[in-house]
C-alpha positions as CSV (number, residue, x, y, z in Angstrom):
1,X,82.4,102.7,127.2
2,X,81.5,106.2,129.3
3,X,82.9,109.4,128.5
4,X,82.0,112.7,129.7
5,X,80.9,114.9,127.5
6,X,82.8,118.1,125.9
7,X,81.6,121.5,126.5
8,X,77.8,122.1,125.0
9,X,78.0,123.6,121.5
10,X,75.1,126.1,122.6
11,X,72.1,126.9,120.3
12,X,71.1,124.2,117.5
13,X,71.5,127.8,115.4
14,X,75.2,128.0,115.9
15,X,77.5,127.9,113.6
16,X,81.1,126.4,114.4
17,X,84.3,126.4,112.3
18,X,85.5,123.1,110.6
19,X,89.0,123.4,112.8
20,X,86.7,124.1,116.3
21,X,84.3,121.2,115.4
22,X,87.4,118.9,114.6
23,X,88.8,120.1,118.0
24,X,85.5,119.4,119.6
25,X,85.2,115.8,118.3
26,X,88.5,115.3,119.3
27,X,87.8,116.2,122.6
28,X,84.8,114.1,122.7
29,X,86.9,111.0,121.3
30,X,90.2,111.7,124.1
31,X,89.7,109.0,126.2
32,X,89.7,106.2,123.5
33,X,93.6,106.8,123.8
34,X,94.3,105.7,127.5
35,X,96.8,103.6,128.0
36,X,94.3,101.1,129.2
37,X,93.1,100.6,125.8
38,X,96.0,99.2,124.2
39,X,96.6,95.3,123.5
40,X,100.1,93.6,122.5
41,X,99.5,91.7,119.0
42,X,101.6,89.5,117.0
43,X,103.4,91.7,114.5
44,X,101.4,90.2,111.7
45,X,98.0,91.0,113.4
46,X,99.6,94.5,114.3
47,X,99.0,96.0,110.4
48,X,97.4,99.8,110.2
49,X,97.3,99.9,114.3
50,X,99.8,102.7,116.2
51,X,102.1,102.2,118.8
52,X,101.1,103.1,122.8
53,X,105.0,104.1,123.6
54,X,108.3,105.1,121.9
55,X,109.9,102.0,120.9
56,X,113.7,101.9,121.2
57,X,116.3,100.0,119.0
58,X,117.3,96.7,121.5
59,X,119.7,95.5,118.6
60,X,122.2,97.8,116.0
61,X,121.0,97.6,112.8
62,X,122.9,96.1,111.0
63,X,124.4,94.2,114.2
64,X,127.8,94.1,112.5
65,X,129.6,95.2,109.5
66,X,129.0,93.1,106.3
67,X,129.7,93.3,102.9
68,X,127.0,95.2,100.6
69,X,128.0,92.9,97.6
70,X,129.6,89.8,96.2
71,X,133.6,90.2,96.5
72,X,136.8,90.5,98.3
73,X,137.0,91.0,101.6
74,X,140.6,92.9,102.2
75,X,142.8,95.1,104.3
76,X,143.1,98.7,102.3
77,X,146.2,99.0,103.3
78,X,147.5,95.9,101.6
79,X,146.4,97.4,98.0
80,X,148.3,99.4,96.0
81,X,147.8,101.6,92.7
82,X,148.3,99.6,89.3
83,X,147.0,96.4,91.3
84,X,147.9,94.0,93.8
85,X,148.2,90.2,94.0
86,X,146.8,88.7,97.1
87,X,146.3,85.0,98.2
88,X,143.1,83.8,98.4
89,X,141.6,83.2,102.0
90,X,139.2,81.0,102.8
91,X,135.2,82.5,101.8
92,X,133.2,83.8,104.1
93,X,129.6,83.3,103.1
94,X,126.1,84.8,104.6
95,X,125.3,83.9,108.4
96,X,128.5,82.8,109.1
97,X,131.6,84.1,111.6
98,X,135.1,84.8,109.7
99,X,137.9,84.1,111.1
100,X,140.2,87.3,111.6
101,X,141.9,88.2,108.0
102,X,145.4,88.0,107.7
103,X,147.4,90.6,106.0
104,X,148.0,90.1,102.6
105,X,145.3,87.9,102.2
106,X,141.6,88.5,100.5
107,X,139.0,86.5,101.3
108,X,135.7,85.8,99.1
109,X,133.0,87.7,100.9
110,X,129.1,87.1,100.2
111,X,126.3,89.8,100.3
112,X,125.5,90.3,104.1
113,X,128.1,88.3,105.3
114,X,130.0,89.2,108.2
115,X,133.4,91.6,108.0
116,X,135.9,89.6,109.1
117,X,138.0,91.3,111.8
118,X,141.2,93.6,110.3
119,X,139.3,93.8,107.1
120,X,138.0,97.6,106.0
121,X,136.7,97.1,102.2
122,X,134.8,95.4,99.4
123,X,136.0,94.8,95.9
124,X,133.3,93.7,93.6
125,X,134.1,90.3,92.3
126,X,134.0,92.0,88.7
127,X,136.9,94.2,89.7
128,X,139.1,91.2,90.5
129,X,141.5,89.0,88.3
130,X,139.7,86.5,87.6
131,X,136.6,88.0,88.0
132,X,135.5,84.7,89.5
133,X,135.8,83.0,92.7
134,X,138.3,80.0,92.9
135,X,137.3,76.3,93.6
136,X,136.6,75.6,97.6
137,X,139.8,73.9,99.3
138,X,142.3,75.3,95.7
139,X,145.3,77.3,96.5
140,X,145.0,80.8,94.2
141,X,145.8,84.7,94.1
142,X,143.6,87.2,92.7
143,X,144.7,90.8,91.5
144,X,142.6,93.6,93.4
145,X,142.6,97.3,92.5
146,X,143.2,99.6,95.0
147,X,140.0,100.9,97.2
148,X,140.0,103.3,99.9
149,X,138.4,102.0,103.6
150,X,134.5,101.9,103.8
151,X,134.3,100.7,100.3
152,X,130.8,98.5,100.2
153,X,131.2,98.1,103.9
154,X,128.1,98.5,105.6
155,X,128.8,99.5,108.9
156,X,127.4,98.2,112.2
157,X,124.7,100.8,113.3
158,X,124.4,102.4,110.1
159,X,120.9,102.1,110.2
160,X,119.9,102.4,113.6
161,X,122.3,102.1,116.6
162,X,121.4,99.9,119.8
163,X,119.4,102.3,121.9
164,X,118.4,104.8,119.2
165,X,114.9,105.9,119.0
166,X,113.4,103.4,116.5
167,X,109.4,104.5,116.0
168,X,107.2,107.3,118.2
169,X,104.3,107.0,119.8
170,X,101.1,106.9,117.9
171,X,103.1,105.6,114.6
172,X,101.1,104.3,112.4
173,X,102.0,100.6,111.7
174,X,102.6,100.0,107.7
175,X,104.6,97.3,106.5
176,X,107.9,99.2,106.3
177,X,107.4,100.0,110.2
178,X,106.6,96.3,110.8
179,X,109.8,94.6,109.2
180,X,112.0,97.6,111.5
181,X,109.9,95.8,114.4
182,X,111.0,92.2,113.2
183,X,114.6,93.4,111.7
184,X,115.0,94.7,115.5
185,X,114.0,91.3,116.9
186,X,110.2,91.8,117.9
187,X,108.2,89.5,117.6
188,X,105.1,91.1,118.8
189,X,104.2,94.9,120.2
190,X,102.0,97.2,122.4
191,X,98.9,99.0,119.8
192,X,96.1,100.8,120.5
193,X,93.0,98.5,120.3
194,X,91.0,99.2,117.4
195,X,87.8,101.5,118.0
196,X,84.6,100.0,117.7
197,X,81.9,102.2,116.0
198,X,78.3,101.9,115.8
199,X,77.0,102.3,112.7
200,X,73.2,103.1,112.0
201,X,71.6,104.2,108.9
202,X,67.9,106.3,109.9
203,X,65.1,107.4,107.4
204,X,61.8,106.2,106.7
205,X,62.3,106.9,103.3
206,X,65.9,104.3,103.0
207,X,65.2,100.8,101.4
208,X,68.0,98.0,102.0
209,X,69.6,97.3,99.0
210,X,68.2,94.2,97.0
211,X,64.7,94.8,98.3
212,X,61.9,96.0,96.1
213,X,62.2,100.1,96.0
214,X,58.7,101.6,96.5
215,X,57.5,104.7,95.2
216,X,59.2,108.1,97.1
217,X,62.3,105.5,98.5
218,X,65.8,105.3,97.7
219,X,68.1,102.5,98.6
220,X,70.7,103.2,101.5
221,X,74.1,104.0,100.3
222,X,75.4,105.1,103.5
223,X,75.4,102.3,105.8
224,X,77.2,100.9,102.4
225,X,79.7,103.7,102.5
226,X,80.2,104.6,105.5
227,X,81.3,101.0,106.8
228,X,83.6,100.6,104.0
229,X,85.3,103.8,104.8
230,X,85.6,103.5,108.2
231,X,86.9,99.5,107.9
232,X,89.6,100.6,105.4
233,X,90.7,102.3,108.3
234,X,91.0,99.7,110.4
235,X,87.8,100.4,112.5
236,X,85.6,97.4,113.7
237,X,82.5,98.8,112.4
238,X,78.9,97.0,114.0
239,X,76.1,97.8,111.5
240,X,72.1,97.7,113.0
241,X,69.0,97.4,111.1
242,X,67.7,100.9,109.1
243,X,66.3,102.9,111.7
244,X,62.7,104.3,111.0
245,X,62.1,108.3,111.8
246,X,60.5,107.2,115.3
247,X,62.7,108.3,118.0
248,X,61.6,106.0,120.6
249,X,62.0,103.0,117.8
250,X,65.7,104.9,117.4
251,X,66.5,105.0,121.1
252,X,65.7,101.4,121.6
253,X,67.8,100.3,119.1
254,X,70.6,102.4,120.3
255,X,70.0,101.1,124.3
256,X,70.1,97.3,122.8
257,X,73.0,97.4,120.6
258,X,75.4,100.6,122.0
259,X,76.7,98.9,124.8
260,X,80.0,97.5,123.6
261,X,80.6,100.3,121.4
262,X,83.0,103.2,121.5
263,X,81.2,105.5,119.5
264,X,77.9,105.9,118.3
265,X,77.6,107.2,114.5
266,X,74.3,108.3,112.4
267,X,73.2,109.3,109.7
268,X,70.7,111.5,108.8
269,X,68.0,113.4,111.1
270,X,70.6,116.1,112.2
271,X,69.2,118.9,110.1
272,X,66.2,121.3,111.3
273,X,63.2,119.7,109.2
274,X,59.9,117.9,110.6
275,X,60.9,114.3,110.8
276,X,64.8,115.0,112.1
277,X,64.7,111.6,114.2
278,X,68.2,111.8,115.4
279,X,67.4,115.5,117.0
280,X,64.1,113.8,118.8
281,X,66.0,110.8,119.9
282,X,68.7,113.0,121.6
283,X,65.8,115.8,123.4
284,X,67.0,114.3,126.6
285,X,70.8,113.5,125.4
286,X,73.8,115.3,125.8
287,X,73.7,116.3,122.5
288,X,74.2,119.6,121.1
289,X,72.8,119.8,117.0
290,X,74.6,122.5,115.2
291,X,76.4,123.9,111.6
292,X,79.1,123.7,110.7
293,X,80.9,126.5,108.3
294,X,81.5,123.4,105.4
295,X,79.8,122.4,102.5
296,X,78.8,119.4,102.1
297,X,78.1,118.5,105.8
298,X,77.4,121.7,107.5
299,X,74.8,119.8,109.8
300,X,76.5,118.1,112.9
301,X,75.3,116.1,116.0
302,X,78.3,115.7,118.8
303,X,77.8,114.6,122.6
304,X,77.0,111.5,124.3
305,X,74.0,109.1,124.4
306,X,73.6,107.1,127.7
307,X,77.1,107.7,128.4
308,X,78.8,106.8,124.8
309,X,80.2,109.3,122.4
310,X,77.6,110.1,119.6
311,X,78.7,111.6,116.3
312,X,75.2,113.0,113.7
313,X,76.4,112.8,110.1
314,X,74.1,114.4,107.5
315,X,71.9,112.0,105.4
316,X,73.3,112.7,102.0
317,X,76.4,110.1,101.2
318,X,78.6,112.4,100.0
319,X,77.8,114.3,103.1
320,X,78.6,111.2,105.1
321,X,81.6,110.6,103.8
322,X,83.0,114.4,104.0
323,X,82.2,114.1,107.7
324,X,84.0,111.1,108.0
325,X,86.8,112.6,106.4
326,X,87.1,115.9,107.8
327,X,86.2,115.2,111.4
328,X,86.4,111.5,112.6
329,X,89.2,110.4,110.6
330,X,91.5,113.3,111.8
331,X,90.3,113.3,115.2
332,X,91.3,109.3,116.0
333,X,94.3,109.6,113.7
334,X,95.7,112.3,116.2
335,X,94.7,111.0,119.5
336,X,95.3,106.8,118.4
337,X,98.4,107.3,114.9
338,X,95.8,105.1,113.4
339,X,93.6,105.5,111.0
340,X,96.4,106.8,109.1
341,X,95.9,111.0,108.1
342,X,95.0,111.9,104.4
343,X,98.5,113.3,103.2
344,X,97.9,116.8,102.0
345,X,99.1,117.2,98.2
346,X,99.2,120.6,96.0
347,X,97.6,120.4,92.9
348,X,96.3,123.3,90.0
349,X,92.7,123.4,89.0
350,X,91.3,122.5,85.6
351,X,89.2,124.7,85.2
352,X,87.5,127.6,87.4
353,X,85.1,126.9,90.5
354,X,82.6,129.6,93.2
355,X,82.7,128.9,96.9
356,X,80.6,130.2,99.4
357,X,82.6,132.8,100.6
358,X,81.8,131.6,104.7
359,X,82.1,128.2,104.3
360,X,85.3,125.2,103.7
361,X,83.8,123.7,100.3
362,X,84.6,120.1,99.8
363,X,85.0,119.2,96.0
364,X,85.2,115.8,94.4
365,X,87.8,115.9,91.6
366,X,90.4,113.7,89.9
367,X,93.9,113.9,90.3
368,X,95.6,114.1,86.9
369,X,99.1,112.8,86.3
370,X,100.2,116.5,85.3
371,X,99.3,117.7,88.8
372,X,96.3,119.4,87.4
373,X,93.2,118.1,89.1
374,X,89.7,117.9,87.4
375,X,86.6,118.3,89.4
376,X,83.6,115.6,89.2
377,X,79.9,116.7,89.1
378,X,79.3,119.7,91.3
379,X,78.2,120.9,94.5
380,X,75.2,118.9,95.4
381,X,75.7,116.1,98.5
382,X,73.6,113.8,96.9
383,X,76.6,112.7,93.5
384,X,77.5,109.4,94.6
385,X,78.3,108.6,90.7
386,X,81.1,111.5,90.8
387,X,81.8,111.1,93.6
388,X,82.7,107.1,92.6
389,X,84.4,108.7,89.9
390,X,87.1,111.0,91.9
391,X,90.2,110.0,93.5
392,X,90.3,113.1,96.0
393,X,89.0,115.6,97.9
394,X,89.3,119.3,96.8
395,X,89.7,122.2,99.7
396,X,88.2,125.2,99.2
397,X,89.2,127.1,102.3
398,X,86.5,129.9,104.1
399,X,86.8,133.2,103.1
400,X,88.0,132.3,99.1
401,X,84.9,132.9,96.4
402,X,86.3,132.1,93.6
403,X,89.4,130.3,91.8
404,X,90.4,130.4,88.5
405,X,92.0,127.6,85.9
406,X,95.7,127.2,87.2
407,X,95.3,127.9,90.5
408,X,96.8,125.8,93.7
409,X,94.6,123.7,95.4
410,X,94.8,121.7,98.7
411,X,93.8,117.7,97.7
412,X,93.4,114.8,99.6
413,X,94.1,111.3,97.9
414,X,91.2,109.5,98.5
């Protein structure tokens, strides 16, 4: 896929916000939500996609009025304080059509069964005399209380009326959206194609896991983490071969294995050092390298390369997975409804933390079930054991220093 390319970021020097590199990336990703993108899919393949249009209710929900327990149906009018006898009509069970219920008369009604017409109300089965429904074919009376109209009646359109505006645009498909598609009648619907990212790992010094470590290696954890991430979200996610730091090696790889992607994701060689293979790879790439004001993951790559968008993640993996969070998630969840966005929470510290006082800090923490949340290891980018220990992400906006025990905190459930 082509894209043109956002607006340069300037100087590799720069630093940018975390809301203008999230509008940046957003920017850069736009055109992965054209209308030309979308596919129609079985509801049951349609799970954690998002709707292309507004969907609109063809049926009523429910499609008639029915009975919301086991009972009576009966005319209101008909019942009187102190109780009332009726004769007993013939039942009316679930999926059938009743014939029209004459006065005086109270039929036997079934959960979801269809209202018969002149009929208003429900009594429970336990409220009658006998509290239990009469032999099929047997001629018998029952004793109802008196109800007022409506009671367990479910009316027709009480969920949803025929024509009302069912689901958005860009709502993300869970299973509670997808059995309103099938209670509705649909069996299949219009979704944004999944996005297809290119995932590759770079460094000299990364080992494959399972392979023999060397001296001055360390096995990869992001290809690892990063591709479970993103597949949880419901992105196809294509995985090369560990890149070495020789950026002609890199930009081969990329040229044989980019082509059907829609975005191009590394990690590692963004920063300013010696061997930064992503930042050689890209010398003749619309590609800007810059910081962002966040910690972990101030160092950024965004542009295209040969034509595909190209996102630099840092090296570290919690790093990696702090971009992903903070920039790509966000970005495709606004343009696409899918993946869906981490609900923001409020939550009260455990104990005290610093913050650089220009910079978003990123904390690892655990969630308690008093609303306090506990923070795991500390600042480093490198703490993939806390960070496998926390259940969220801790905010820590620019511009605060320093929080004490007790106070509010913005969380992500991770």
């Amino acid at each position: 896929m082509t894209t043109a390319h956002p607006p340069r970021a300037g100087t590799a020097h720069q630093s940018r916000s975390v809301a203008g590199h999230l509008a940046a990336v957003t920017a850069l990703l736009a055109p992965l939500a054209a209308e030309s993108r979308a596919e129609v899919l079985p509801l049951r393949a349609a799970l954690g996609r998002a709707l292309v249009h507004d969907i609109a209710a063809p049926v009523s929900l429910p499609p008639f009025a029915n009975s919301q327990m086991d009972g009576y149906a009966v005319r209101s009018a008909d019942l009187h304080d102190g109780g009332t006898d009726l004769r007993v009509a013939p039942p009316v069970p679930a999926g059938s059509r009743p014939p029209a219920l004459l006065p005086g008369t109270a039929a036997p009604i079934m959960t979801g069964a269809m209202l018969p017409d002149g009929a208003d109300a429900v009594v429970p089965i336990e409220r009658a005399v006998p509290d239990s429904f009469p032999a099929a074919g047997s001629e018998a009376s029952v004793t109802l209380p008196a109800v007022p109209a409506g009671t367990f009646v479910r009316p027709a359109g009480s969920d949803i009326a025929a024509g009302g505006h069912a689901l958005a645009a860009r709502t993300h498909l869970g299973p509670a959206q997808l059995g309103l598609l099938a209670a509705l009648g649909r069996p299949d619907v219009e979704v944004y194609k999944a996005v297809t990212v290119l995932l590759v790992t770079t460094g000299d010094e990364v080992v494959e896991p399972g392979r023999e470590l060397p001296d001055g290696k360390i096995y990869d954890a992001n290809g690892t983490l990063l591709e479970a991430a993103m597949a949880e979200a419901g992105i196809d996610v294509r995985r090369t071969g560990i890149s070495t730091d020789e950026p002609g090696e890199l930009r081969k790889l990329l040229r044989a294995t980019s082509t059907e992607a829609d975005l191009i994701v590394t990690t590692g060689g963004v920063s300013k050092g010696a061997y930064e293979v992503v930042r050689q790879a890209m010398e003749d790439q619309p590609v800007d390298f810059l910081h962002v004001a966040m910690q972990p993951g101030g160092p950024q790559g965004i542009g295209t390369f040969d034509g595909v968008p190209f996102l630099g993640f840092p090296g570290n993996p919690v790093s990696c997975l702090v971009s992903f969070e903070m920039f790509l998630r966000p970005a495709l969840s606004a343009l696409l409804g899918a993946p869906a966005p981490r609900a923001p929470l409020r939550a009260r510290l455990d104990h005290g933390l610093t913050s650089p006082e220009r910079k978003h800090q990123v904390r690892r923490g655990n969630l308690q079930p008093d609303g306090t949340v506990r923070l795991e290891g500390g600042e480093g980018s490198h703490l993939v054991h806390a960070l496998a220990g926390s259940n969220a992400l801790v905010h820590v906006p620019e511009g605060v220093t320093e929080l004490a025990a007790g106070d509010e905190v913005e969380v992500w459930m991770l």
